[in-house]
C-alpha positions as CSV (number, residue, x, y, z in Angstrom):
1,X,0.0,0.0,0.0
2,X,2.5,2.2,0.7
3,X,4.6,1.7,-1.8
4,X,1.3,2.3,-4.6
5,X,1.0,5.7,-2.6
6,X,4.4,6.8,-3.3
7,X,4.3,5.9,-6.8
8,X,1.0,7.8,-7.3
9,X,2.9,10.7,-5.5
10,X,6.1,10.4,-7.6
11,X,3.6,10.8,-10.5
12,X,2.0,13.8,-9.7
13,X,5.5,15.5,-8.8
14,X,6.6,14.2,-12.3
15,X,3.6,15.6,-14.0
16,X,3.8,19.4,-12.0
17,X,7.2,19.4,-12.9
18,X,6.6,19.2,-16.8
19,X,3.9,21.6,-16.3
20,X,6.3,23.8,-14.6
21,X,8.9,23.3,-17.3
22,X,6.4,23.4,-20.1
23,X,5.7,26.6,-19.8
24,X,9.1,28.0,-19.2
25,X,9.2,27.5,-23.3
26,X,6.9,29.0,-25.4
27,X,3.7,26.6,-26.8
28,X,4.6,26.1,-30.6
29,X,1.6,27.1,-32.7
30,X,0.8,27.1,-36.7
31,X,-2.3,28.9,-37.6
32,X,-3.8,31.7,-40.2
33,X,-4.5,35.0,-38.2
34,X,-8.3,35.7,-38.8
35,X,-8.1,38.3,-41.9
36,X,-4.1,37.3,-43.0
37,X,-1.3,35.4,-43.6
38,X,0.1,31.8,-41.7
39,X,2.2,32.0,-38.4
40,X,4.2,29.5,-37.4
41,X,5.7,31.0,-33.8
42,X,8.9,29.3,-33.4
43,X,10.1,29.9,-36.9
44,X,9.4,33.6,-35.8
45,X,11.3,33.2,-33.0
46,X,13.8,31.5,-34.5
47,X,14.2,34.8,-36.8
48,X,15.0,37.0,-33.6
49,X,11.1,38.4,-32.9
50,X,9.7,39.2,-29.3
51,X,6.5,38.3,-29.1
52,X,3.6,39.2,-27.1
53,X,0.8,36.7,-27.1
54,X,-2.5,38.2,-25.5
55,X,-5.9,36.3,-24.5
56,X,-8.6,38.2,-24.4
57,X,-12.5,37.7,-23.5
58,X,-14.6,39.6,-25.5
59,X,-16.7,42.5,-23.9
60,X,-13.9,43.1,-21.1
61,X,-12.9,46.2,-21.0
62,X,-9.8,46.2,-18.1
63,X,-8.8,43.8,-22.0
64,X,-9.4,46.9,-23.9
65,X,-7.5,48.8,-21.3
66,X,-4.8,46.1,-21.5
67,X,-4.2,45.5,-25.2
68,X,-3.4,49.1,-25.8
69,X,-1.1,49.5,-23.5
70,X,0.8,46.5,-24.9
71,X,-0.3,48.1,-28.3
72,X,2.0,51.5,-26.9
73,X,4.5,49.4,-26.0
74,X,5.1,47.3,-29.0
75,X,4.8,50.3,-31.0
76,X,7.6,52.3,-28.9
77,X,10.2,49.6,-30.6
78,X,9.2,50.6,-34.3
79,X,12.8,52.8,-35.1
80,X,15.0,51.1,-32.2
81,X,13.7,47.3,-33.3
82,X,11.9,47.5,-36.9
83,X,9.5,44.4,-37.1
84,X,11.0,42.4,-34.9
85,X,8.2,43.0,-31.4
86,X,4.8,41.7,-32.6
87,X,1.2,41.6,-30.6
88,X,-1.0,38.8,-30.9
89,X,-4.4,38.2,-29.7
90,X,-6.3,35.4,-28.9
91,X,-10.0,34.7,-28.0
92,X,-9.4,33.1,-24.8
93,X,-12.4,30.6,-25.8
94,X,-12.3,28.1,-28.9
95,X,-16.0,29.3,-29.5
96,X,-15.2,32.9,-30.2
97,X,-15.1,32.8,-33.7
98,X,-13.3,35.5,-36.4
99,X,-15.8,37.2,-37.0
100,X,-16.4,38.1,-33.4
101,X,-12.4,38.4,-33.0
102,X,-12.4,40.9,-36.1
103,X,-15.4,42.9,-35.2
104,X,-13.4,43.2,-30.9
105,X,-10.2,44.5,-33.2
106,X,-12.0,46.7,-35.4
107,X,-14.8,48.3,-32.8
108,X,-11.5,49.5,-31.1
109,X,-9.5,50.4,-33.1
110,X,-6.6,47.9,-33.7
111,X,-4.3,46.6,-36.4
112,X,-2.4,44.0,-34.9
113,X,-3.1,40.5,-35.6
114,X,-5.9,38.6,-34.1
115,X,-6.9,34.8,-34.0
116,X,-8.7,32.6,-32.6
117,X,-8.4,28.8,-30.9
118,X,-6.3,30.3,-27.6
119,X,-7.8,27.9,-25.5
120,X,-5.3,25.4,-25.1
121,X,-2.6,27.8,-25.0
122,X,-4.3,29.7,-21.9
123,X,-4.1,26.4,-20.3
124,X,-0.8,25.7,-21.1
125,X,0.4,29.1,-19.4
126,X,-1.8,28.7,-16.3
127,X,-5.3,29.9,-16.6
128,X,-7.2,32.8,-17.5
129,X,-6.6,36.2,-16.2
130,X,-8.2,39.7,-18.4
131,X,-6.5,39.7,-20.0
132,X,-3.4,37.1,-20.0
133,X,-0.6,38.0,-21.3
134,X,2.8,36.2,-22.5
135,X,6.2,37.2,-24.2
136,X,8.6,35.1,-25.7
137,X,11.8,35.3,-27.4
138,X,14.9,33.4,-28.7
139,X,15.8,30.7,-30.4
140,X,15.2,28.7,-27.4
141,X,11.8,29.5,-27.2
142,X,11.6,31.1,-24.1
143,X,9.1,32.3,-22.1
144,X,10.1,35.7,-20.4
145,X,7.1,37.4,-19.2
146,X,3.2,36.0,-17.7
147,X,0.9,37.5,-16.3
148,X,-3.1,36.5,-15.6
149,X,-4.4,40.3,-15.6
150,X,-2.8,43.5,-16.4
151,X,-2.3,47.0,-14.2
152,X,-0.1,49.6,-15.5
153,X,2.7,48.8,-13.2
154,X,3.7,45.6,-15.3
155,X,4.5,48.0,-18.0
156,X,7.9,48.1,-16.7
157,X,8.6,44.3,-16.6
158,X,7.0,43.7,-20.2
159,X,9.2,46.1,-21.5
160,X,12.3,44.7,-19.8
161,X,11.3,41.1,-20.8
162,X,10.8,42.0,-24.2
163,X,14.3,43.6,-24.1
164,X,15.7,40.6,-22.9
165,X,14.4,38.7,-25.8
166,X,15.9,41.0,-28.0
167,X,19.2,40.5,-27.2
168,X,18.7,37.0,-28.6
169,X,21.1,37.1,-32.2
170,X,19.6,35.0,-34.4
171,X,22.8,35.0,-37.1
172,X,24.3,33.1,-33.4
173,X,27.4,35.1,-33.1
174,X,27.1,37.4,-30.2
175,X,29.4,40.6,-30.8
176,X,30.7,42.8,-27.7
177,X,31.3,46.1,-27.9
178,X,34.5,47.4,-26.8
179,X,35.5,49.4,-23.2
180,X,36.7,52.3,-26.5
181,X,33.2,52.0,-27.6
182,X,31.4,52.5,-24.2
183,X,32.1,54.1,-21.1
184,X,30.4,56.0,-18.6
185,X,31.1,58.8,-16.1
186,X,31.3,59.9,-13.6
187,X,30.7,56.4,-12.0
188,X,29.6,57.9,-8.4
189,X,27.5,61.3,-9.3
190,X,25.4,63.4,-7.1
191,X,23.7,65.5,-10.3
192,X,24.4,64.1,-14.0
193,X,26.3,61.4,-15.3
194,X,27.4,61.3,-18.9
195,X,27.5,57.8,-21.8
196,X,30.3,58.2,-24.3
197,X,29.6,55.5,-27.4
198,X,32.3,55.5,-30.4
199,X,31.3,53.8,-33.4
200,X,28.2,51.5,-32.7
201,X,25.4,50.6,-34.7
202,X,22.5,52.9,-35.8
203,X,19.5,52.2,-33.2
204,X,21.5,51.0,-30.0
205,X,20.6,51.7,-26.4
206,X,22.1,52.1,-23.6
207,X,19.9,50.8,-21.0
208,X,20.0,51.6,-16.9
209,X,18.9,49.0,-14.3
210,X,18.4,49.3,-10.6
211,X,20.6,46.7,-7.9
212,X,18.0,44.5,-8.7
213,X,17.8,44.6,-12.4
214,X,14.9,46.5,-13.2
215,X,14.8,48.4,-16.0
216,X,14.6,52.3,-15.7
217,X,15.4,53.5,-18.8
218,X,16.3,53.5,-22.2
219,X,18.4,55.8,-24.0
220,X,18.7,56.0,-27.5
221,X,22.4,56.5,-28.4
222,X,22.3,59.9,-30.8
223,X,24.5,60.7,-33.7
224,X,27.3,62.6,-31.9
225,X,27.9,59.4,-29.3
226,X,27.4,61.0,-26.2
227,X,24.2,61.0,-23.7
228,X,24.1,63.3,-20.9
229,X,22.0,62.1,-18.5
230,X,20.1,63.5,-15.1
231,X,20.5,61.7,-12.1
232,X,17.4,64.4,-10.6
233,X,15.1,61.9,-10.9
234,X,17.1,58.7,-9.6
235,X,17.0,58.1,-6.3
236,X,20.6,57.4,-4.0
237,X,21.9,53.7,-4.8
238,X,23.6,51.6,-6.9
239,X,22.6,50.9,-10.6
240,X,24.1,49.8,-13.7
241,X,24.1,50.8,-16.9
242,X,24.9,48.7,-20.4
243,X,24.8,48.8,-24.3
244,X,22.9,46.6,-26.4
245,X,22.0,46.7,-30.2
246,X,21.2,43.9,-32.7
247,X,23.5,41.1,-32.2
248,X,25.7,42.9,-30.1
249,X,25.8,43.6,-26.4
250,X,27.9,45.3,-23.4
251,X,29.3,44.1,-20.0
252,X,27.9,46.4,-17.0
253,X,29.1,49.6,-16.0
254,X,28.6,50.4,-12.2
255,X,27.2,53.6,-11.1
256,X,26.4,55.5,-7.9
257,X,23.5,58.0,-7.2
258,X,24.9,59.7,-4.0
């Protein structure tokens, strides 16, 4: 008897640990949006996109409320990341059909992609919220980002999970820029601090984390290299600041607020 109980137990560990592992890496899908074209998603991913998938119930608005601020947010990496950040939503429910998913994208105003069928991939990354919302990235597939509901304070963590995925190279060699290309200073400041950048790509950013890596901003690096930046609105402490572009990425420069 007791040893049928621990094998029923070893069972149900085995089969939460999948889960839990399953949806660490993206659910591979292959479907027609409802008024375009095929998607396969890992043969996007595998061409270097961040993706954010959305599930949506119809006639919810906090999924109104939510879909345009991932809508913002997708659209704030048109110049920096050209096509490569997509939005893609989902009627939560196999029964919404696309006519109801067309007439939810077109009564507000939308252009993104819709489909529907998101039923099974709800389940897969752990249950409805309004909306739900996942991003992805990488060749591996991964999942960087869930959340069963939205507020406006996840903007932050979207953003820097869809930054993370776009770091991913998809040519698979990872350049690194130079201590002569970047540098920052001074490293302890009290009012400004200034980012020198020699010779980088068009579109890189030098991005600034806090002690515990969350993004605070992103700075576009201009056309004479250098980015002078306030420290008025940072409070004292310890962040870090680093370059990325396509393909090509930084080590971290330590800074002070003091």
């Amino acid at each position: 008897m007791k040893k049928a109980i621990r094998f029923v137990l070893t069972i149900i560990l085995l089969v939460i640990v999948t889960l839990v592992n399953a949806q660490s890496v993206a659910m591979d899908f292959n479907q027609e949006e409802c008024n375009g074209p095929s998607h396969h998603l890992y043969d996007e991913l595998d061409e270097g996109k961040a993706i954010i998938l959305e599930f949506v119930m119809l006639n919810c608005a906090p999924c109104i409320v939510g879909t345009k601020a991932l809508d913002k947010i997708m659209s704030s990496y048109d110049e920096t990341h050209p096509d490569r950040v997509e939005l893609y939503s989902f009627g939560f429910l196999d029964s919404y059909t696309c006519e109801q998913m067309m007439a939810w994208i077109n009564n507000n105003n939308f252009t993104h992609p819709v489909f529907m069928g998101g039923e099974q991939q709800v389940n897969y990354y752990g249950g409805m919220g309004m909306p739900t919302i996942v991003v992805i990235g990488t060749g591996d597939h991964k999942v960087f980002f869930k959340s069963a509901g939205y507020t406006a304070e996840l903007d932050d963590e979207i953003r820097a999970a869809i930054d993370s995925a776009l770091m991913y190279n998809p040519t698979g060699v990872e350049e690194k820029f130079g201590a002569e290309q970047f540098s920052a200073f001074p490293t302890m400041f009290t009012d400004n601090f200034h980012i020198d950048t020699d010779n980088v790509p068009v579109g890189s950013e030098a991005v600034l984390y806090n002690i515990v890596g969350k993004r605070i901003k992103t700075y576009t690096v201009p056309a004479t290299g250098r980015i002078t930046v306030s420290g008025a609105e940072l409070t004292k402490g310890l962040y870090f600041i680093r370059l990325q572009s396509v393909g090509a990425t930084s080590g971290s420069i330590r800074l002070i607020k003091q």
